[in-house]
BAZALO-725157 format. One line per 5 residues: number of its first residue (from 0); their letters; for each residue x, y, z of N, C-alpha, C, O, CB. Coordinates in steps of 0.1 Angstrom, whole numbers. Glycine has a CB too. Example, Ala and Ser with C-alpha at 12.3 -4.5 7.8 and 13.67 -1.06 7.14 Angstrom:
BEGIN
0) AS) 132/-57/78/123/-45/78/132/-33/78/142/-33/85/113/-45/90 ~ 128/-22/71/137/-11/71/129/0/79/134/11/80/141/-6/57
***
This chain:
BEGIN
0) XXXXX) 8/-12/0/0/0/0/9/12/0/16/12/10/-10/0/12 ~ 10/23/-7/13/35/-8/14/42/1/4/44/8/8/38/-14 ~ 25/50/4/20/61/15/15/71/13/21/78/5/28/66/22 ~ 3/76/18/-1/90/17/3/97/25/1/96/38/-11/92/16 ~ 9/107/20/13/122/22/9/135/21/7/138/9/21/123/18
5) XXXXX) 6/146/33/1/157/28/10/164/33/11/164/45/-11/161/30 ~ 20/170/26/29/183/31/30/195/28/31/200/16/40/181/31 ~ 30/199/38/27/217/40/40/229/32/50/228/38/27/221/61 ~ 41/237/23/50/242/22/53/256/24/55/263/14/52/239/13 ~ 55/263/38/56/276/39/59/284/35/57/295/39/58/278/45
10) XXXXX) 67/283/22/79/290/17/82/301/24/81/299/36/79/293/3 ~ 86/315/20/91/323/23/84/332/33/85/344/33/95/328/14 ~ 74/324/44/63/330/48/66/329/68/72/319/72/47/320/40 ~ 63/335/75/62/335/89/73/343/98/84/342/92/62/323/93 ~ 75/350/109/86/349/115/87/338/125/79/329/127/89/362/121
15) XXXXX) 102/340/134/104/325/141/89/323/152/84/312/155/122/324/153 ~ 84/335/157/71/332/163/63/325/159/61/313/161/66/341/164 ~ 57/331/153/48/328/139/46/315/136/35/309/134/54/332/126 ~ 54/312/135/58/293/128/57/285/138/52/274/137/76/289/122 ~ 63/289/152/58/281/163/43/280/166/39/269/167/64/285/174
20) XXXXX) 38/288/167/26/292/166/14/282/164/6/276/170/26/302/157 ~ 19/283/148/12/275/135/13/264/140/3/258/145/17/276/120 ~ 26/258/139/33/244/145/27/241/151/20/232/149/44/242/150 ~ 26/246/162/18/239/176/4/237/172/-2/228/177/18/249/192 ~ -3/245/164/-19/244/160/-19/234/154/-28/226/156/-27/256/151
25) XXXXX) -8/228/145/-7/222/136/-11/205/141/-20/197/137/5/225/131 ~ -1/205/151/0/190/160/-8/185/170/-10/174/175/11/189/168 ~ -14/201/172/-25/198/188/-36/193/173/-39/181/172/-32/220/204 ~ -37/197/169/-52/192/157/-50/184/151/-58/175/150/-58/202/145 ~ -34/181/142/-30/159/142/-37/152/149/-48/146/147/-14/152/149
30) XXXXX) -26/156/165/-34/143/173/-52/145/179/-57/136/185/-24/140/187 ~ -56/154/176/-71/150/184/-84/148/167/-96/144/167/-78/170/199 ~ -76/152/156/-84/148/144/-78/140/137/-83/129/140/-88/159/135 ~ -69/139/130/-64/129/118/-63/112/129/-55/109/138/-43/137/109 ~ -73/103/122/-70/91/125/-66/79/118/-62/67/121/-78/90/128
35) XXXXX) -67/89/103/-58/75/94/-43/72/95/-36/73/105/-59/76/78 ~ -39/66/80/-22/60/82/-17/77/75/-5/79/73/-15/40/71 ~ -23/82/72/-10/94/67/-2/101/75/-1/102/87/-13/105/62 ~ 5/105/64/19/110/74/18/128/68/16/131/56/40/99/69 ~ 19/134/78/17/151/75/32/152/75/39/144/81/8/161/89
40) XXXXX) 35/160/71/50/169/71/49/184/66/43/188/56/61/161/60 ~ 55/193/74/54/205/71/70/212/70/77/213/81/44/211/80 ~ 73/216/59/84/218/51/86/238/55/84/246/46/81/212/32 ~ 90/240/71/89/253/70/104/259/69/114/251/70/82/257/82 ~ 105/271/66/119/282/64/130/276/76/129/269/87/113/303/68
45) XXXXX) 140/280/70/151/265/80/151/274/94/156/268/103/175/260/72 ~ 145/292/96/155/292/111/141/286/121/140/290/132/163/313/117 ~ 131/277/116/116/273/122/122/258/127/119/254/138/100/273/110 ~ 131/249/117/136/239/119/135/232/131/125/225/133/145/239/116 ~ 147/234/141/151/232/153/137/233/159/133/224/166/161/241/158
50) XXXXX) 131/244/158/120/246/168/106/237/168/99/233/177/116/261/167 ~ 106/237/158/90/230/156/96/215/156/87/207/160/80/233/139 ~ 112/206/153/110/201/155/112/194/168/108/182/168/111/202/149 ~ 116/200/180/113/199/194/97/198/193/93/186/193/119/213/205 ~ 87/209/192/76/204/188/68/189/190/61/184/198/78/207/178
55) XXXXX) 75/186/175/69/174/170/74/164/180/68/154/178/73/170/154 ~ 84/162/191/91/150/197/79/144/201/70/151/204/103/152/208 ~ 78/134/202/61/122/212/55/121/200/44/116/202/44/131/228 ~ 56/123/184/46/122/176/51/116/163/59/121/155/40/134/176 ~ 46/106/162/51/102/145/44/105/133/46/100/122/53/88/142
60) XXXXX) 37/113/135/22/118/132/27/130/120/25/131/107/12/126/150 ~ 35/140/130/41/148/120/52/152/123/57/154/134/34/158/115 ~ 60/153/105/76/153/100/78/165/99/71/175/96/81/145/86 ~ 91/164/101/95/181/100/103/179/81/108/168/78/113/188/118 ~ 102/188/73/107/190/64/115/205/62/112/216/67/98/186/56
65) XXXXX) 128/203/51/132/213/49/129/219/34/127/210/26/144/213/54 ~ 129/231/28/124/238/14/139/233/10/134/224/3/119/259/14 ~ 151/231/8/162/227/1/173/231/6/174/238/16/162/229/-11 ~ 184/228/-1/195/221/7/202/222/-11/197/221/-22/190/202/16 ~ 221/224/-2/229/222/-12/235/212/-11/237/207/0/237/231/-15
70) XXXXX) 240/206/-26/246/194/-28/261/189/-18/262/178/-12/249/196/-44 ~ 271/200/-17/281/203/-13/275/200/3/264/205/7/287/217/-19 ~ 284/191/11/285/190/28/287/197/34/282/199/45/291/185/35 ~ 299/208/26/305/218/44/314/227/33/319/222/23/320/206/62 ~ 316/239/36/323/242/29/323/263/26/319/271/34/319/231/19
75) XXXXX) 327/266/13/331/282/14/315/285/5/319/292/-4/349/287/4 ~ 305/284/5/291/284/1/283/294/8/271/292/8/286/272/3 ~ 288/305/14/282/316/20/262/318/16/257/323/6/292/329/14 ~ 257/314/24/243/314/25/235/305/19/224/308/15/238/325/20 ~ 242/291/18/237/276/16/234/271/25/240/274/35/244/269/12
80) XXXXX) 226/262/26/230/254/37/233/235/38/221/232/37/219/259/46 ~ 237/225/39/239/217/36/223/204/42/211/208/43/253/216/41 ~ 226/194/43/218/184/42/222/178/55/214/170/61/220/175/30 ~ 233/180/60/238/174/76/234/186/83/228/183/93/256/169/79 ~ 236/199/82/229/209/87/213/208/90/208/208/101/232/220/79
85) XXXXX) 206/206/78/188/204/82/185/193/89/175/193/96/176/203/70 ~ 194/180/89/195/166/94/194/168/109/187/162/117/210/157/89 ~ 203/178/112/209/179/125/197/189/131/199/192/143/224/186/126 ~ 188/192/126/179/202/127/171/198/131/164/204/138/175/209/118 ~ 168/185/128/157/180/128/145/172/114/135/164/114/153/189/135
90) XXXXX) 149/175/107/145/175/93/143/157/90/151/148/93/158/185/83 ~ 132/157/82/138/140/75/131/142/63/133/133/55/132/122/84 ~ 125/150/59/121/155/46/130/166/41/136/173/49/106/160/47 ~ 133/170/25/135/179/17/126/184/2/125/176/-8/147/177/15 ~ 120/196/4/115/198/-13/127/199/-19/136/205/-14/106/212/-17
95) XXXXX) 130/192/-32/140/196/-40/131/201/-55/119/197/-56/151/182/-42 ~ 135/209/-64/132/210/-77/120/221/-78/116/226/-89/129/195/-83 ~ 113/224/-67/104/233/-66/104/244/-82/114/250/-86/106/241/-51 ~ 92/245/-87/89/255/-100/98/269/-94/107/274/-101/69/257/-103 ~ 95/274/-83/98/288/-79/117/286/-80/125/294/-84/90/292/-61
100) XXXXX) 119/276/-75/136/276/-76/142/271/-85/154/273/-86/141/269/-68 ~ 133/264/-95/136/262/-111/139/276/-119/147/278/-127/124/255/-119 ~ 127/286/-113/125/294/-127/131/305/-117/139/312/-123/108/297/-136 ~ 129/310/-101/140/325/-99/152/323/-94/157/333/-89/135/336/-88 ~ 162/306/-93/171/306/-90/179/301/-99/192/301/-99/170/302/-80
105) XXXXX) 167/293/-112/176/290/-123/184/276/-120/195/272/-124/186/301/-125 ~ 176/271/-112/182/255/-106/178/247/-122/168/250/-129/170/247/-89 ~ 189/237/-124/188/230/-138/185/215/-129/184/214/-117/204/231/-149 ~ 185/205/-140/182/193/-138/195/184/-129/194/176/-120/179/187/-153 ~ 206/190/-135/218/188/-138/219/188/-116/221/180/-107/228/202/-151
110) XXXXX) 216/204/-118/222/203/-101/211/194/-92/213/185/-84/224/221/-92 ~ 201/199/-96/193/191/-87/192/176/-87/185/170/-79/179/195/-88 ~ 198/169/-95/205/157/-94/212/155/-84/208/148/-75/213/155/-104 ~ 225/163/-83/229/163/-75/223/165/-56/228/161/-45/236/169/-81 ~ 212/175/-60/210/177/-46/201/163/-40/200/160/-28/203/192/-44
115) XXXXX) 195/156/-51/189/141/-43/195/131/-42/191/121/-35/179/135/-48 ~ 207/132/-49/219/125/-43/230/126/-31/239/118/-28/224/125/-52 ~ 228/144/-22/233/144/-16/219/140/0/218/132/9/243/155/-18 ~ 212/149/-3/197/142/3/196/126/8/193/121/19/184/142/-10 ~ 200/122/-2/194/106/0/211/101/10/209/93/20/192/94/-22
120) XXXXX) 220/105/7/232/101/10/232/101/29/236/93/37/243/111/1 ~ 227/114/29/226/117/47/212/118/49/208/129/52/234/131/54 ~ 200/103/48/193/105/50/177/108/50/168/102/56/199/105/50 ~ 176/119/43/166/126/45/165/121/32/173/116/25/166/141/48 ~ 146/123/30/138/121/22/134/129/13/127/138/17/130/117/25
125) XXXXX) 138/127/0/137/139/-13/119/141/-14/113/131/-20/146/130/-33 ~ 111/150/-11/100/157/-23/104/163/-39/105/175/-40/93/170/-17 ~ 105/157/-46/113/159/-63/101/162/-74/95/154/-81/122/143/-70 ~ 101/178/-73/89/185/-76/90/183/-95/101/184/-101/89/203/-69 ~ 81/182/-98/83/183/-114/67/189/-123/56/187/-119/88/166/-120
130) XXXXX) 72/193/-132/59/198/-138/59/212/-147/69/219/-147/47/200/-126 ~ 48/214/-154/49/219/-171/46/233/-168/37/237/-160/37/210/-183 ~ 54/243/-177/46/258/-175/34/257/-183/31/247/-190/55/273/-182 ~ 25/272/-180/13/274/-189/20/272/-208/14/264/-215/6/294/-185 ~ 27/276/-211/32/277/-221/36/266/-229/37/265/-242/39/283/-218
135) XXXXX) 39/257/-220/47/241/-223/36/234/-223/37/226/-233/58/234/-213 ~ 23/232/-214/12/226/-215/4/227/-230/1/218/-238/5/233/-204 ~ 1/245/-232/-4/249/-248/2/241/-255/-5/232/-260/0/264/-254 ~ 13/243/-257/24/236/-268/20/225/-271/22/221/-283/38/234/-263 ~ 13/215/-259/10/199/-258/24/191/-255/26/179/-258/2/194/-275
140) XXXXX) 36/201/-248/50/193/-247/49/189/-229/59/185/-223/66/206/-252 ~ 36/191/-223/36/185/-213/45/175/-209/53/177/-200/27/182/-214 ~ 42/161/-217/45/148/-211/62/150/-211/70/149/-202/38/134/-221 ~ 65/154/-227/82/157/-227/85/163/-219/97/161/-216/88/163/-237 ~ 79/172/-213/90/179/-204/88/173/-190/95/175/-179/89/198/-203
145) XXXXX) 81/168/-191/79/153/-169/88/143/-173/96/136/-165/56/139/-165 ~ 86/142/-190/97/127/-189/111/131/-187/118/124/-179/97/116/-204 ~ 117/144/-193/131/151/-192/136/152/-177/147/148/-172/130/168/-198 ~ 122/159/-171/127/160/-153/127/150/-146/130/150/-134/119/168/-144 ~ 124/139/-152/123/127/-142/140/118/-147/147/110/-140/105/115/-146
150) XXXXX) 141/123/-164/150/113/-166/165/117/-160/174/109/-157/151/111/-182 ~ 165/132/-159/173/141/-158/173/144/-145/181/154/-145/172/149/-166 ~ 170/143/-134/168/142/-120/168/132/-112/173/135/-101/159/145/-117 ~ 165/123/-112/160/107/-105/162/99/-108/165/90/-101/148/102/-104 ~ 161/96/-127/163/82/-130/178/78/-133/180/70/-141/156/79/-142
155) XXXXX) 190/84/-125/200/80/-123/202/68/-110/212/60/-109/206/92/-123 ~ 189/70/-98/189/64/-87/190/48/-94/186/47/-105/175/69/-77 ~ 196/39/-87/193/24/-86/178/22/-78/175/29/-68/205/17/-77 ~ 170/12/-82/159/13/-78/154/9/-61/143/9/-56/153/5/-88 ~ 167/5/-56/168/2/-40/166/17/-35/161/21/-24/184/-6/-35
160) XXXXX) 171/25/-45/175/39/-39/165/50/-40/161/58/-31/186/44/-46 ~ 164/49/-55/145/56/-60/136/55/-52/129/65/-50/137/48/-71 ~ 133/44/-45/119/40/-42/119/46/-24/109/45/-17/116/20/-47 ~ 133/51/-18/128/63/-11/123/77/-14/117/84/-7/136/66/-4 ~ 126/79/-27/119/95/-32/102/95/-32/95/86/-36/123/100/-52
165) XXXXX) 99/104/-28/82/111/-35/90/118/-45/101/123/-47/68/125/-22 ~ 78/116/-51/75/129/-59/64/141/-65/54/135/-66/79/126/-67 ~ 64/147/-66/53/159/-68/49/165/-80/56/173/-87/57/170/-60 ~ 37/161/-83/37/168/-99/24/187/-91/15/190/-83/22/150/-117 ~ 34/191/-102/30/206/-98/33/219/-111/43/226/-112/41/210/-83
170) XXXXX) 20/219/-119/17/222/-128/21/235/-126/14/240/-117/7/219/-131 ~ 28/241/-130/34/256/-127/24/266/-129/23/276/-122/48/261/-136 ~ 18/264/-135/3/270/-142/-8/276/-130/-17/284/-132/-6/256/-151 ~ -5/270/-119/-12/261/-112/-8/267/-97/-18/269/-89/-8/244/-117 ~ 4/269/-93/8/272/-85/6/288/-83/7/295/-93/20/267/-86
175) XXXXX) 1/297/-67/-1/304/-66/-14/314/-72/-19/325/-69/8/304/-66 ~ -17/307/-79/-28/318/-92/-43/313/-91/-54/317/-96/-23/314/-114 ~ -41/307/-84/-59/306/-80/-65/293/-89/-75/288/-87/-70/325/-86 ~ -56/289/-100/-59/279/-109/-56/267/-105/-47/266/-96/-54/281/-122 ~ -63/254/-110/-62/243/-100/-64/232/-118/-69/235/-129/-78/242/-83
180) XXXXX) -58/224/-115/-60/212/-126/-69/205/-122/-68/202/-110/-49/202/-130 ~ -80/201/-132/-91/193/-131/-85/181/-125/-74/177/-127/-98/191/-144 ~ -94/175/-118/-91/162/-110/-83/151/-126/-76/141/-126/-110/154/-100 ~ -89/158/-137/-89/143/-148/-75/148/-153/-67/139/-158/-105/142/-165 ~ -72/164/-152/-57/168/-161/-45/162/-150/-34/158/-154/-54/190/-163
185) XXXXX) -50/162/-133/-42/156/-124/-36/146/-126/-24/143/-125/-47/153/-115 ~ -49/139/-129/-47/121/-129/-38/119/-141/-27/113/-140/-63/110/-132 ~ -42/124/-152/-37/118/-162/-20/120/-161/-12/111/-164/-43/123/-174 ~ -17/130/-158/1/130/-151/6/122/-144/16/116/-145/6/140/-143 ~ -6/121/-133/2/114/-122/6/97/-128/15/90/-124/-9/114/-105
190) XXXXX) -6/94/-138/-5/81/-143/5/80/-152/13/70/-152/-17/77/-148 ~ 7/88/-161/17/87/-169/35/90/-163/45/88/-170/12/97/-179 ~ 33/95/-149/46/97/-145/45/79/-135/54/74/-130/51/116/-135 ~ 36/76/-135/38/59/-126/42/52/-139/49/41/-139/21/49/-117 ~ 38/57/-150/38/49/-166/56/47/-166/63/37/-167/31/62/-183
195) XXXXX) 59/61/-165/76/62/-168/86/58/-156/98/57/-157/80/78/-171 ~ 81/56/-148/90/52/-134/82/38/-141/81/42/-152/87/60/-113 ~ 75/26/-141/74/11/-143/87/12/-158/97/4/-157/54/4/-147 ~ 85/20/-167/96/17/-176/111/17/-173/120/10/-176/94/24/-185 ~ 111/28/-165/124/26/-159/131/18/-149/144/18/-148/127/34/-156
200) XXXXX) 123/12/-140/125/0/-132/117/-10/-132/120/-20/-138/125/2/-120 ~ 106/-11/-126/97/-23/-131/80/-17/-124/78/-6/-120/105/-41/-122 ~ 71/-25/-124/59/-20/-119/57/-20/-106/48/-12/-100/50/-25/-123 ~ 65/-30/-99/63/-29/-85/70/-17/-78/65/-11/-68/69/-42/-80 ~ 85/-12/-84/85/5/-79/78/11/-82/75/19/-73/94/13/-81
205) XXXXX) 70/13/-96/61/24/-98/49/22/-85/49/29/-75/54/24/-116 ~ 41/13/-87/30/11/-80/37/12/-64/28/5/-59/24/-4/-85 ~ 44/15/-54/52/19/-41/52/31/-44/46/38/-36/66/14/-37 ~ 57/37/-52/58/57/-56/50/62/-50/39/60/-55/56/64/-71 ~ 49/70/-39/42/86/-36/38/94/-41/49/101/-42/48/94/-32
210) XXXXX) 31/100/-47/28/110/-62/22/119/-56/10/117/-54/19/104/-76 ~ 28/134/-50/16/144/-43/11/150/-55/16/148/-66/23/158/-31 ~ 0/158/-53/-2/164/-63/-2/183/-59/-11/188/-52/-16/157/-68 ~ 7/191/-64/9/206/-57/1/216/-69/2/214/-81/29/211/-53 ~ -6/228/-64/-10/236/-73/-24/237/-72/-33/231/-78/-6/233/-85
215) XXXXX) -24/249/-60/-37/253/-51/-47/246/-48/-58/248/-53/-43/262/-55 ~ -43/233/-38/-47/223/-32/-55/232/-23/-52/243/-20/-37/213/-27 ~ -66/225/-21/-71/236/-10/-86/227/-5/-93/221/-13/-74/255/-21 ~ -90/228/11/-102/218/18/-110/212/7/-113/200/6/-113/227/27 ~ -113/225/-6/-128/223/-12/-121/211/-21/-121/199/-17/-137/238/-22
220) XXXXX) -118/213/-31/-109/205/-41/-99/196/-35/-93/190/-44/-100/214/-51 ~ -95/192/-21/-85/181/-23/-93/168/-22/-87/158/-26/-72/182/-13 ~ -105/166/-17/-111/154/-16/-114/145/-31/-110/134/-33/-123/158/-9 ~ -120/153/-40/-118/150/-60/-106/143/-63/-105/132/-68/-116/166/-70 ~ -94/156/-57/-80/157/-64/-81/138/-57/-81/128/-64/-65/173/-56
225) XXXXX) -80/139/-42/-73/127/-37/-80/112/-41/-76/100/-40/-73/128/-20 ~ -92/118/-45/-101/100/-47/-94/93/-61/-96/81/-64/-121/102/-52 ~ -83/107/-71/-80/98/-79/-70/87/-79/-62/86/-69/-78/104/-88 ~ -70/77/-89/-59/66/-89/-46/69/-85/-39/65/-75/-58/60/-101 ~ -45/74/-92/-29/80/-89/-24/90/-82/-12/93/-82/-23/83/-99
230) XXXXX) -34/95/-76/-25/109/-65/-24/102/-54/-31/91/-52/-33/125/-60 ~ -16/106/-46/-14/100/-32/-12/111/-19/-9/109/-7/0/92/-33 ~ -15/121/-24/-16/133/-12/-14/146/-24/-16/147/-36/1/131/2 ~ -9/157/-14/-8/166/-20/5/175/-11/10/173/0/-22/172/-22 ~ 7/187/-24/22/195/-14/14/207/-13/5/209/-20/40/198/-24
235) XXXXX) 16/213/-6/3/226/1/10/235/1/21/236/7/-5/225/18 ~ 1/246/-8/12/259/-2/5/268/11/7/267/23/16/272/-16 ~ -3/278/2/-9/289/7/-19/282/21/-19/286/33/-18/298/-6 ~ -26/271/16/-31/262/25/-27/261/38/-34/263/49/-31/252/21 ~ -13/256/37/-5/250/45/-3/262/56/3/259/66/8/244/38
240) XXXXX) -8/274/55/-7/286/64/-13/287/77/-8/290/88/-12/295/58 ~ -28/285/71/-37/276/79/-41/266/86/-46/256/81/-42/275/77 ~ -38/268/104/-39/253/109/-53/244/99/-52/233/93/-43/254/130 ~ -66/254/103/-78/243/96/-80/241/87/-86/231/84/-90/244/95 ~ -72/251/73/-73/243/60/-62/233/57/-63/224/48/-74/253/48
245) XXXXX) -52/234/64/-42/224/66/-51/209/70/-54/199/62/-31/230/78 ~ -54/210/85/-54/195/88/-69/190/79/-72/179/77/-54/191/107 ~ -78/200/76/-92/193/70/-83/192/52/-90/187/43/-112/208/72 ~ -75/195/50/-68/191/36/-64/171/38/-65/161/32/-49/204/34 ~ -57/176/55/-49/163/57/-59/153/62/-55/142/61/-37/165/69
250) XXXXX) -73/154/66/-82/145/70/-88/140/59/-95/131/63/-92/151/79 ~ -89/141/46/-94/138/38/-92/125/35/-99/118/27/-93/145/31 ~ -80/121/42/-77/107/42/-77/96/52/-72/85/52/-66/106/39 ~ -83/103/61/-90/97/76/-96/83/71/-99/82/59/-104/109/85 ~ -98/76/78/-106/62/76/-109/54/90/-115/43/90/-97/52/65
***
């Protein structure tokens, strides 16, 4: 059986208050609402790390994650931070590949290779965001450009090694703008990226794969989004702000 996953992604949002705050709303409403097997993780700004994850200690309920991490361990990298640094933080999740750090940091396939290879190396669990602009969708180069980021990111892993990654299809289109992919434009990605992970290893890793689905997930729409075949949670942004649209995002998988 698959794990489902709903993780929260704060990005550039809270001060260190702030985030504790949330955090604690976050866990006190885990444990007295979510009763199924999912696993929540909330991926906040690294100086929240340490803190929330003291937080989370008594709970397996929910993971601390970090927004990313450089390839390099230790070193002259002034305002990086490494993977044994968020490890030590507390961290056992990482977003890697995120659309926003594709397109304003100019992250290529090439490095972020590298960074789920240093991810996986100490540890922590890659989120390996992938997915099509408005522009690339028009075009109809959709599928080409999921199969590029997957070939060119991930499918270097050995399949002992792969089959710790999630991954996250997150329609750039989609992200932030109030626009959401039909439950059917969802599915059909999420199936065609299980299509290309069984070709590249076999069906039994595709069918184990994590597949979130990110790009304004939100209470009303994630129940649709989650009933399909192939999603397995979702990556949360603006949502994720909100203790109640958070955990009624994350209850949808209660049973």
């Amino acid at each position: 059986m698959r794990k489902k996953i709903v993780a929260g992604n704060w990005k550039m949002n809270l001060d260190f208050q702030q985030g504790i705050s949330l955090f604690s709303e976050i866990v006190n409403m885990a444990k007295d609402e979510v009763v199924g097997q999912q696993q929540v993780v909330v991926c906040s700004p690294f100086i929240h790390l340490h803190g929330i994850a003291q937080l989370a200690k008594g709970t397996s309920r929910v993971a601390i994650g970090a927004q990313n991490i450089y390839f390099e361990e230790k070193g002259a990298y002034t305002g990086e931070i490494s993977a044994t640094q968020v490890k030590s933080a507390g961290a056992e999740y990482v977003i890697l590949g995120h659309s926003e750090r594709r397109a304003y940091f100019n992250e290529s396939d090439e490095l972020l290779s590298k960074k789920v290879d240093a991810a996986l190396s100490h540890g922590l669990i890659p989120i390996f965001c992938i997915g099509e602009t408005q522009e690339e969708r028009e075009a109809g180069r959709y599928f080409d450009v999921i199969r590029g980021q997957l070939e060119k990111g991930v499918f270097h892993l050995p399949s002992e090694v792969f089959n710790k990654v999630v991954l996250a299809y997150e329609p750039v289109w989609a992200i932030g703008t109030g626009l959401t992919a039909t439950p059917e434009q969802a599915q059909e990605v999420h199936a065609f990226i299980r299509q290309q992970v069984a070709g590249q290893y076999n069906q039994s890793v595709a069918d184990q794969l994590t597949i979130l689905y990110g790009g304004s997930c939100n209470p009303k729409n994630a129940p649709e989004l989650f009933a399909q075949a192939d999603i397995d949670g979702g990556l949360i942004g603006g949502a994720s702000l909100k203790s109640r649209d958070f955990i009624d995002i994350v209850k949808v998988f209660n049973n």
